[in-house]
ZAMARGU-4260 file (C-alpha; in steps of 0.2 Angstrom, whole numbers, plus 5000, padded with zeros to 4 digits):
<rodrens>
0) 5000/5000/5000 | 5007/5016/4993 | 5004/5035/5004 | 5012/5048/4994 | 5009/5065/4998
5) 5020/5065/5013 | 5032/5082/5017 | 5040/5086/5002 | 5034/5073/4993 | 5039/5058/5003
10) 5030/5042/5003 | 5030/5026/5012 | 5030/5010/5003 | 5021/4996/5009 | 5029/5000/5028
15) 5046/4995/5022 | 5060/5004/5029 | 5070/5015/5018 | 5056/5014/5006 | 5060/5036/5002
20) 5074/5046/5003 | 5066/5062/5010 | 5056/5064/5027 | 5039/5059/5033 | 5030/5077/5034
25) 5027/5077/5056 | 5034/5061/5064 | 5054/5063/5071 | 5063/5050/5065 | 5065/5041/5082
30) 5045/5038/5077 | 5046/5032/5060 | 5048/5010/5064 | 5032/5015/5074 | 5024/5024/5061
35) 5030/5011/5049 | 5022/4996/5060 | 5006/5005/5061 | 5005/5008/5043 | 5010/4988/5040
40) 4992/4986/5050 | 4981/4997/5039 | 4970/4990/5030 | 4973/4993/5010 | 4966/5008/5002
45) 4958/5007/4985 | 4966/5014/4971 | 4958/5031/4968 | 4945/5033/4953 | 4955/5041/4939
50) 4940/5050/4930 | 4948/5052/4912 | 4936/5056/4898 | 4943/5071/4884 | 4922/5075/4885
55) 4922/5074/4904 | 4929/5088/4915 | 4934/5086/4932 | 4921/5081/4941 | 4922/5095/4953
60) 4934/5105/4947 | 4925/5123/4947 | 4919/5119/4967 | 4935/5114/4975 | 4935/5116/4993
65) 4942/5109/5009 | 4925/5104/5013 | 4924/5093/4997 | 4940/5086/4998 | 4937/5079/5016
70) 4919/5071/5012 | 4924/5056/5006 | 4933/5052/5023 | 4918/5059/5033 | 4917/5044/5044
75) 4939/5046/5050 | 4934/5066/5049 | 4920/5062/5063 | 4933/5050/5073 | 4945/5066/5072
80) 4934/5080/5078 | 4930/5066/5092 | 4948/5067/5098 | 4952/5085/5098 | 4934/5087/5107
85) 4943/5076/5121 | 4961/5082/5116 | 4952/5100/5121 | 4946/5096/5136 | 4961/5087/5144
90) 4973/5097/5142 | 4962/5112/5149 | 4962/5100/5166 | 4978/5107/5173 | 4972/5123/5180
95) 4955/5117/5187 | 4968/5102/5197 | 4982/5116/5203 | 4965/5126/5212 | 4960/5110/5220
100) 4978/5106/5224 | 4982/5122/5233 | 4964/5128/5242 | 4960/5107/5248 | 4977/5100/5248
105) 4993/5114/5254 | 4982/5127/5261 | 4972/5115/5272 | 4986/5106/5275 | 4979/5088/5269
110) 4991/5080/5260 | 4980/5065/5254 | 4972/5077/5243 | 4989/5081/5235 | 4992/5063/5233
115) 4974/5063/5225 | 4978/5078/5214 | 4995/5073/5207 | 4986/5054/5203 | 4972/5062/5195
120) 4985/5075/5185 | 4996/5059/5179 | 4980/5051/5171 | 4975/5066/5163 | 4993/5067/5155
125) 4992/5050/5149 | 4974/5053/5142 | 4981/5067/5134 | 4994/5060/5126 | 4983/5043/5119
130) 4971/5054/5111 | 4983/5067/5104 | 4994/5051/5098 | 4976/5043/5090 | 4971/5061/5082
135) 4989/5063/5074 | 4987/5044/5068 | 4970/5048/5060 | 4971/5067/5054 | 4990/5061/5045
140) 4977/5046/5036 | 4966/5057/5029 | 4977/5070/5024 | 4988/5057/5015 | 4971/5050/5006
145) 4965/5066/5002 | 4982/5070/4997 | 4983/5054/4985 | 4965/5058/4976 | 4970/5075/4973
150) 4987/5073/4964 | 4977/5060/4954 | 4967/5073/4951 | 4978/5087/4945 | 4986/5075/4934
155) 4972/5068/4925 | 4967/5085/4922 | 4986/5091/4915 | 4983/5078/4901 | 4965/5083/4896
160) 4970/5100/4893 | 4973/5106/4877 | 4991/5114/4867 | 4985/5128/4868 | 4987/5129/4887
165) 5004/5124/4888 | 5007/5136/4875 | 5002/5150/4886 | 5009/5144/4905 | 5026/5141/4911
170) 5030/5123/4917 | 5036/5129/4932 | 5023/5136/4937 | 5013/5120/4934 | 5024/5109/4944
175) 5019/5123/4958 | 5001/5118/4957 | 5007/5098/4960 | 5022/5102/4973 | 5019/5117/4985
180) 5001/5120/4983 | 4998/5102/4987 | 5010/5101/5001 | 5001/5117/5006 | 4986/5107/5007
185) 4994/5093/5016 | 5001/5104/5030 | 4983/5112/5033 | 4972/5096/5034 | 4986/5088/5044
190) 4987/5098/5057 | 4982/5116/5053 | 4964/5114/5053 | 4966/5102/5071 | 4976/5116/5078
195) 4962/5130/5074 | 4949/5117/5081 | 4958/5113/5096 | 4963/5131/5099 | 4946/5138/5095
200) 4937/5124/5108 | 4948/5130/5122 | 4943/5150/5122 | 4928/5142/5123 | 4930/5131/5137
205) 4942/5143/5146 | 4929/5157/5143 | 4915/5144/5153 | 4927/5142/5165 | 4934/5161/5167
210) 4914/5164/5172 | 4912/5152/5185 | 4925/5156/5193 | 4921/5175/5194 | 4908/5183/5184
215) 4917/5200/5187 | 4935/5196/5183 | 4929/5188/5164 | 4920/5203/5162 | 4935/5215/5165
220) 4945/5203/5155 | 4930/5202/5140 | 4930/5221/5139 | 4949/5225/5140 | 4954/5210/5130
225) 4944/5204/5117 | 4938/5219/5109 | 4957/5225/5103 | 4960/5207/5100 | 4947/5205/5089
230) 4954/5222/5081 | 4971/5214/5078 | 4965/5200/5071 | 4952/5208/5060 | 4966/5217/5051
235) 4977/5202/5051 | 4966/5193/5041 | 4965/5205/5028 | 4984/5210/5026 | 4989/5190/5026
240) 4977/5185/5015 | 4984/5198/5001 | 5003/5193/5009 | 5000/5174/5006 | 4994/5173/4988
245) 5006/5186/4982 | 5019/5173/4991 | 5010/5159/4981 | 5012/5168/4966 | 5030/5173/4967
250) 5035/5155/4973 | 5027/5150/4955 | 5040/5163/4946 | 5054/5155/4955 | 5049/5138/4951
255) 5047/5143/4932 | 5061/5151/4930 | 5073/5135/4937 | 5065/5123/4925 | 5065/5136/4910
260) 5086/5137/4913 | 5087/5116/4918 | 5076/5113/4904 | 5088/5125/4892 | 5106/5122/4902
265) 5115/5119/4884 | 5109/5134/4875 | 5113/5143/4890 | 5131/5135/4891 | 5135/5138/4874
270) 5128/5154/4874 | 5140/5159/4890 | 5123/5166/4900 | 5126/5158/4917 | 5131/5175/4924
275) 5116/5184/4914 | 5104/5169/4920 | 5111/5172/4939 | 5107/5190/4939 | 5087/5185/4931
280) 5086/5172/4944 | 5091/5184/4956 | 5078/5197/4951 | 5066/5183/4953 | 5069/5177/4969
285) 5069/5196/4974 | 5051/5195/4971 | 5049/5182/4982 | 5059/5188/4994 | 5049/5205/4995
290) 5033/5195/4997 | 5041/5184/5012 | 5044/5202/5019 | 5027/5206/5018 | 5022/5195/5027
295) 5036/5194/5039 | 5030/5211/5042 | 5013/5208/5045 | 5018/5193/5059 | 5030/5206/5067
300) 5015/5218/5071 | 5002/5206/5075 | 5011/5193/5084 | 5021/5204/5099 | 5005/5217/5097
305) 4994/5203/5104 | 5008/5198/5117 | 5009/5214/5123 | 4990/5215/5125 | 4990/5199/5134
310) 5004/5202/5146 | 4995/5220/5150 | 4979/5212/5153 | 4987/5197/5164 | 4996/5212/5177
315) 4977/5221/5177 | 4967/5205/5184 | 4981/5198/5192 | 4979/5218/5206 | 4960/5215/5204
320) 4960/5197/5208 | 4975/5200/5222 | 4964/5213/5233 | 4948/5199/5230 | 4958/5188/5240
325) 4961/5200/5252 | 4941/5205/5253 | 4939/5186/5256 | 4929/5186/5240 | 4940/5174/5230
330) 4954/5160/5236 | 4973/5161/5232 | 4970/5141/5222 | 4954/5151/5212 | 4966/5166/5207
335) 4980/5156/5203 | 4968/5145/5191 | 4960/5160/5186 | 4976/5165/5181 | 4982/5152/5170
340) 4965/5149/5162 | 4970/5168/5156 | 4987/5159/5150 | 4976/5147/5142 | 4965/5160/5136
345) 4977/5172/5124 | 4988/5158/5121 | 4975/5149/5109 | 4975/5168/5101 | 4993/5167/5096
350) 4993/5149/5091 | 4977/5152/5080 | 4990/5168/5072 | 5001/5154/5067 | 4988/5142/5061
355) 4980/5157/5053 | 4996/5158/5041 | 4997/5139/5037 | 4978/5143/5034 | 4981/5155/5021
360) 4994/5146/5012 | 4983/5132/5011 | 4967/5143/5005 | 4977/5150/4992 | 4982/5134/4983
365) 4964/5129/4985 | 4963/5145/4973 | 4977/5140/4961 | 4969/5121/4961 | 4951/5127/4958
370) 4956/5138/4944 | 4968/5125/4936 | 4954/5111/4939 | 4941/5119/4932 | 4952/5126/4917
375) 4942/5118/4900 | 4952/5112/4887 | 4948/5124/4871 | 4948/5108/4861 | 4931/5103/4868
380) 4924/5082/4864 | 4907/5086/4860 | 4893/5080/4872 | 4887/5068/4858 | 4905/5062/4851
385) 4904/5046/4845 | 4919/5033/4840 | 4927/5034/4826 | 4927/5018/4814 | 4940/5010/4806
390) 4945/5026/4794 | 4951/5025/4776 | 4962/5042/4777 | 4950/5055/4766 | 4954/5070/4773
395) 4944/5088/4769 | 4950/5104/4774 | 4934/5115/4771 | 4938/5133/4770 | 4947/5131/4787
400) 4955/5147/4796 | 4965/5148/4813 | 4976/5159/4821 | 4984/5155/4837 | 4979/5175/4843
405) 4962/5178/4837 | 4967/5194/4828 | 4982/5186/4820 | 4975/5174/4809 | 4989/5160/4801
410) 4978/5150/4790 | 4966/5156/4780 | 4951/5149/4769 | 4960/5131/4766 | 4950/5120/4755
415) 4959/5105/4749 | 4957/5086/4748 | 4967/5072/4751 | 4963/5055/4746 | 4966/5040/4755
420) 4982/5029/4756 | 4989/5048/4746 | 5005/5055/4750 | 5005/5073/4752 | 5020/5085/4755
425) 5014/5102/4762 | 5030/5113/4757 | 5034/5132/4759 | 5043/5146/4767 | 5043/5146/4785
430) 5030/5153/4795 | 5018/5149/4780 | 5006/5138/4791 | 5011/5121/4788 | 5014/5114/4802
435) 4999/5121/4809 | 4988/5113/4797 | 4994/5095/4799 | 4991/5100/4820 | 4974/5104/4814
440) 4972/5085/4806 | 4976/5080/4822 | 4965/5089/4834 | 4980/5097/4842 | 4969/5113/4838
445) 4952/5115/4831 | 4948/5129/4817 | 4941/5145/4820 | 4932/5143/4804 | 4927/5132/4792
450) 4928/5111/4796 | 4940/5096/4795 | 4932/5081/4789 | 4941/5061/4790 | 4930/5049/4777
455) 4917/5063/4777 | 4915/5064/4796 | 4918/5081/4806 | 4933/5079/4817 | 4924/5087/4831
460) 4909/5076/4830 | 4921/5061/4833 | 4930/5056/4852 | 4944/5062/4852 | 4955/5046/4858
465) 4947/5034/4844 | 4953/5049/4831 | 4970/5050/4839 | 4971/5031/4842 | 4971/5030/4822
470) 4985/5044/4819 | 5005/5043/4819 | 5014/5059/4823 | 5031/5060/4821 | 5035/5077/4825
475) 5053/5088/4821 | 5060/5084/4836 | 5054/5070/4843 | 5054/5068/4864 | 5059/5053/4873
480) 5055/5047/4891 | 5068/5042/4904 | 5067/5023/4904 | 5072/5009/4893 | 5072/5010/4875
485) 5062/4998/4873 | 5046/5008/4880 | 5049/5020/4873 | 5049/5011/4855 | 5029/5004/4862
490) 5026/5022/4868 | 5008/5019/4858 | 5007/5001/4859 | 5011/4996/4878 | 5008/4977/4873
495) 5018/4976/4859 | 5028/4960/4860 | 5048/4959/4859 | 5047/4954/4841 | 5035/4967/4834
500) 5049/4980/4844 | 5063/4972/4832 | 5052/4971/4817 | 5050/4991/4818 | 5069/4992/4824
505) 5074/4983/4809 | 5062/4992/4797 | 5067/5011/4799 | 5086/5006/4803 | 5088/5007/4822
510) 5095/4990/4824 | 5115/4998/4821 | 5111/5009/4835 | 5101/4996/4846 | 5117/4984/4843
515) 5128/4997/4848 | 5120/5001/4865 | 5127/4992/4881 | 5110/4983/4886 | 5101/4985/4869
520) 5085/4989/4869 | 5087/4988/4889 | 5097/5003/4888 | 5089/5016/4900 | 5089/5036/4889
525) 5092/5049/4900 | 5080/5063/4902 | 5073/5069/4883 | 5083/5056/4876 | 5100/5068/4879
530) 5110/5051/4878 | 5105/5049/4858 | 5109/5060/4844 | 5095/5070/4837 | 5096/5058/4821
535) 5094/5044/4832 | 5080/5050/4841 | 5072/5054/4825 | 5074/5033/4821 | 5065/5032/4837
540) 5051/5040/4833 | 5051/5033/4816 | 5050/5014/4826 | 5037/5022/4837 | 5026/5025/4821
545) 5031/5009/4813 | 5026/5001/4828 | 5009/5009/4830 | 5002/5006/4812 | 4991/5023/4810
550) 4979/5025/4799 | 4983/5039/4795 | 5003/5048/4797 | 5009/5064/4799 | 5028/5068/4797
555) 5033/5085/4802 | 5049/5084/4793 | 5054/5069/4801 | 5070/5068/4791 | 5078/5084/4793
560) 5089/5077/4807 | 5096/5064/4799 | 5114/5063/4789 | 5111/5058/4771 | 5117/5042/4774
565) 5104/5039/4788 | 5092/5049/4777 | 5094/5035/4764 | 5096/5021/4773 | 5075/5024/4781
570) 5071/5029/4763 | 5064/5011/4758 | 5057/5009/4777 | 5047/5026/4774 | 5040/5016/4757
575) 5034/5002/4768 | 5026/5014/4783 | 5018/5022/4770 | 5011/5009/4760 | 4992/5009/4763
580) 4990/5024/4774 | 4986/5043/4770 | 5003/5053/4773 | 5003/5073/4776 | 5024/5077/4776
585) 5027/5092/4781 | 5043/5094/4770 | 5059/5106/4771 | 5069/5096/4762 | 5063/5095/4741
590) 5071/5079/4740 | 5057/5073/4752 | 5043/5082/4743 | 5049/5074/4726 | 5044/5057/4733
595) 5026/5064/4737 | 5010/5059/4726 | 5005/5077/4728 | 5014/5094/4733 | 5004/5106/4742
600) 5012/5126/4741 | 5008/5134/4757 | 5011/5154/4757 | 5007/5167/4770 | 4991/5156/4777
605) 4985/5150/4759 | 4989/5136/4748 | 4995/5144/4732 | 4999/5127/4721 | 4996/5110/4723
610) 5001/5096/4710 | 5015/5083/4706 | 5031/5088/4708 | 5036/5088/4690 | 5019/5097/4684
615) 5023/5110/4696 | 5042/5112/4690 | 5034/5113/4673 | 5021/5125/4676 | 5035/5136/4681
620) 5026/5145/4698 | 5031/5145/4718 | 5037/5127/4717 | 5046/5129/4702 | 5056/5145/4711
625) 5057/5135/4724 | 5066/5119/4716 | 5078/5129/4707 | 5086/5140/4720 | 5086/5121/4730
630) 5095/5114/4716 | 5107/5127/4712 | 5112/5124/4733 | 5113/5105/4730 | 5125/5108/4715
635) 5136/5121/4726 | 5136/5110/4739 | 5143/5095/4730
</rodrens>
């Protein structure tokens, strides 16, 4: 039984030992074997329901709460709110047993009442610490649950969204949301939200108690106290709040802009901007480190302010009470426990400052959550999507236009047609909206006019994963996953046996390169494939196709990385991938357009020529231009 979600992100793995490397968020590590033996005891937790359907939002995205996170452990929640009710009244005993101590045991001199006392006061303490140990058991459950569910959660809803939304947010600020803003979470559900219980429960209890000890005394303290407390607090609230999600957002900006220079370490290398990046990062982290002041500020008023008030209130009472015991009206054991009632009184005030904080923090990544969970993916399955059957590979492009900003548009009034099992090479200048038209066959995008149709069926009338599920991509540069080669070959097709891997390793001319490799297709690629070449990784992706069988394949110059020994070594493999299957190239190279049924001449948004290649050489038009400057090149070249 797996509990991620711990501090930090750690986990325990079926209660063995050693099972993470970082820290269990709460429990010392002198705690953790008993931890881990409790945990070896728990019954197992299903597997949380991964709601995935590209026509299916998260199923309560929009209405994200604590509230709604904690419901389906109402039961544990219940058994939790028991405990800090007891939790609550235990500890509050000490005051109400040091009375009874001093007025019936040292002042009337009977000491079996002090033997009575210190037994009853030794019980209490073991009470205490039972039930605080049980509520830490069962709070750190459900936050570890709730936890789980909601990284789920996030994730599923990371792979229903759309291009368009990675297009317009930074990573890093996405690996916010699943990092600090769920820690965030853990933190308050964990113990925050027990600590403002139990805090809360005892100014009430100690308030009950203040009255029947003296009626008079609580007044004073109610009028002198409480009213500048509530004050304080009042404006605490309001100046945190702001504080804490202006921390939120500049702990996101950090974030983002560490993965933007890991992610880009070589161009920054070979570019010589380490010194340059340094000086960004540190404006960055200066925006952090100005909202950390903020709210460092804001604690530095509040939290000695309500001290002070505390302190002032205690030397008041503590005159008033002394000349009560004077008048007879009130015992030295009642002052004393009046006393440190009043203790017990502000001290809930400061803790509930502290909570108050891990409050906020908490509340603002339920914001940042909600928002990111109830984001909808602009390429919306329709209610009434159906499967898509078995597809030929007619493809029609009726007077389609898109722009990636609305008022800039980058294709404009596309008609065209492809036939089934045809070959089509879109070619032209760069910028001229090629690529974005074979990610409109794909549903990468949708069209802001005008429809795509596959064997006379509108593309957003079918689901999206039986469309998807019958199209090969194979982009310019392709991306790999850390992990064996081998999976990464079956990205598409996890089942695919060992043979069918070698039949695509052998057809597009990885096999060189797998013999080559210490452990074959065991090899292990680092991160983004960085241990291939780009040309290898490119043979990757081609086996990845191979592999898949689409219906239909789209090639976004899948080539260009490749020496011209490489290039002609997957030329005959290309033949056979192709074979039977519609083909969109997006083509660079002329050599690889030549080889096309059809050429396709894209300009500034609009297709300007389409034909064979050698009716458009002959007809002496964009293509023809085209060609000629390509072979002059080729001849200086050579």
């Amino acid at each position: 039984m797996t509990f991620p979600g711990g501090g930090g992100g750690a986990a325990f793995t079926g209660g063995k030992a050693g099972a993470s490397a970082h820290p269990f968020a709460g429990v010392p590590p002198e705690m953790r074997p008993g931890v881990e033996r409790l945990l070896e005891t728990e019954p197992e937790h299903p597997d949380p329901e991964v709601v995935f359907e590209h026509g299916t939002p998260d199923p309560d995205g929009a209405g994200l709460s604590l509230r709604r996170l904690v419901r389906p452990y109402g039961a544990l929640a219940l058994l939790a709110g028991v405990l800090v009710i007891v939790e609550a009244v235990t500890l509050q005993a000490g005051p109400l047993l040091t009375q009874i101590g001093i007025d019936d045991g040292i002042t009337a001199k009977d000491f079996g009442v002090l033997v009575v006392v210190a037994g009853v006061y030794l019980v209490n303490l073991v009470v205490t610490g039972l039930t605080q140990a049980a509520r830490v058991k069962v709070t750190g459950r459900i936050a570890a649950w709730v936890m789980n569910d909601l990284r789920v959660r996030v994730f599923t809803q990371l792979q229903r969204l759309s291009l368009s939304f990675y297009t317009g947010e930074k990573a890093g600020v996405i690996m916010t949301r699943m990092t600090a803003d769920i820690e965030n979470l853990q933190a308050l559900l964990q113990e925050g939200l027990v600590q403002f219980a139990i805090q809360g429960l005892t100014m009430v209890i100690v308030s009950v108690v203040l009255f029947t000890y003296d009626v008079e005394l609580a007044l004073i303290t109610i009028v002198l106290v409480v009213p500048v407390m509530t004050a304080m607090s009042l404006w605490f609230r309001r100046a945190s709040a702001k504080g804490y999600l202006r921390v939120r957002d500049a702990t996101a900006d950090v974030i983002a802009d560490l993965s933007e220079s890991l992610q880009g370490v070589r161009v920054v290398t070979a570019h010589n901007r380490q010194r340059r990046n340094a000086e960004h990062h540190r404006q960055v982290t200066g925006g952090y480190f100005d909202a950390s002041l903020q709210t460092g500020r804001i604690n530095s008023i509040y939290t000695p302010g309500t001290q002070v008030v505390g302190v002032a209130g205690q030397i008041v009472l503590l005159a008033i009470g002394a000349g009560m015991v004077t008048d007879g009206t009130l015992t030295i054991g009642e002052l004393v426990a009046f006393l440190l009632y009043l203790g017990s009184f502000f001290q809930p005030i400061q803790q509930l400052v502290q909570q108050y904080n891990t409050y906020q923090q908490g509340q603002s990544s339920v914001v940042k959550l909600r928002q990111l969970l109830s984001t909808r993916p602009e390429v919306a399955e329709a209610p009434g999507a159906v499967d898509l059957p078995r597809v030929e590979g007619e493809i029609t492009f009726e007077d389609v236009s898109f722009g990636y900003l609305p008022d800039r548009p980058v294709i404009s009034d596309v008609s065209l047609e492809i036939r089934a099992s045809e070959t089509v090479a879109f070619v032209g200048p760069t910028g001229a909206g090629k690529s974005t038209l074979a990610k409109l066959v794909t549903r990468f995008y949708d069209p802001s006019a005008g429809r795509i149709l596959i064997d006379g069926r509108d593309l957003r009338d079918v689901r999206i994963e039986s469309l998807r599920g019958q199209l090969g991509v194979v982009p310019q540069e392709p991306f790999l996953f850390a992990g064996p080669l081998r999976d990464n070959i079956r990205f598409a097709t996890s089942d695919a046996s060992d043979d069918r891997v070698w039949e695509a390793v052998r057809a597009v001319g990885l096999d060189e390169v797998v013999e080559r490799l210490p452990d074959g297709l065991d090899t292990v690629v680092q991160e983004r494939g960085q241990s291939l070449s780009s040309g290898e990784r490119q043979l990757v992706a081609l086996a990845r196709a191979f592999l898949a069988q689409p219906r239909v394949l789209v090639l976004d110059e899948a080539t260009s990385n490749l020496d011209l020994r490489s290039e002609a070594r997957i030329e005959s493999a290309l033949d056979v991938l192709l074979e039977g299957r519609t083909a969109i190239l997006i083509a660079h190279r002329l050599s690889t357009a030549m080889k096309a049924d059809r050429v396709v001449v894209v300009d500034e948004g609009r297709i300007v020529e389409t034909g064979s290649h050698d009716r458009l050489v002959a007809a002496g038009g964009a293509y023809a231009r085209m060609y000629a400057t390509w072979t002059s090149q080729a001849a200086e070249a050579g």
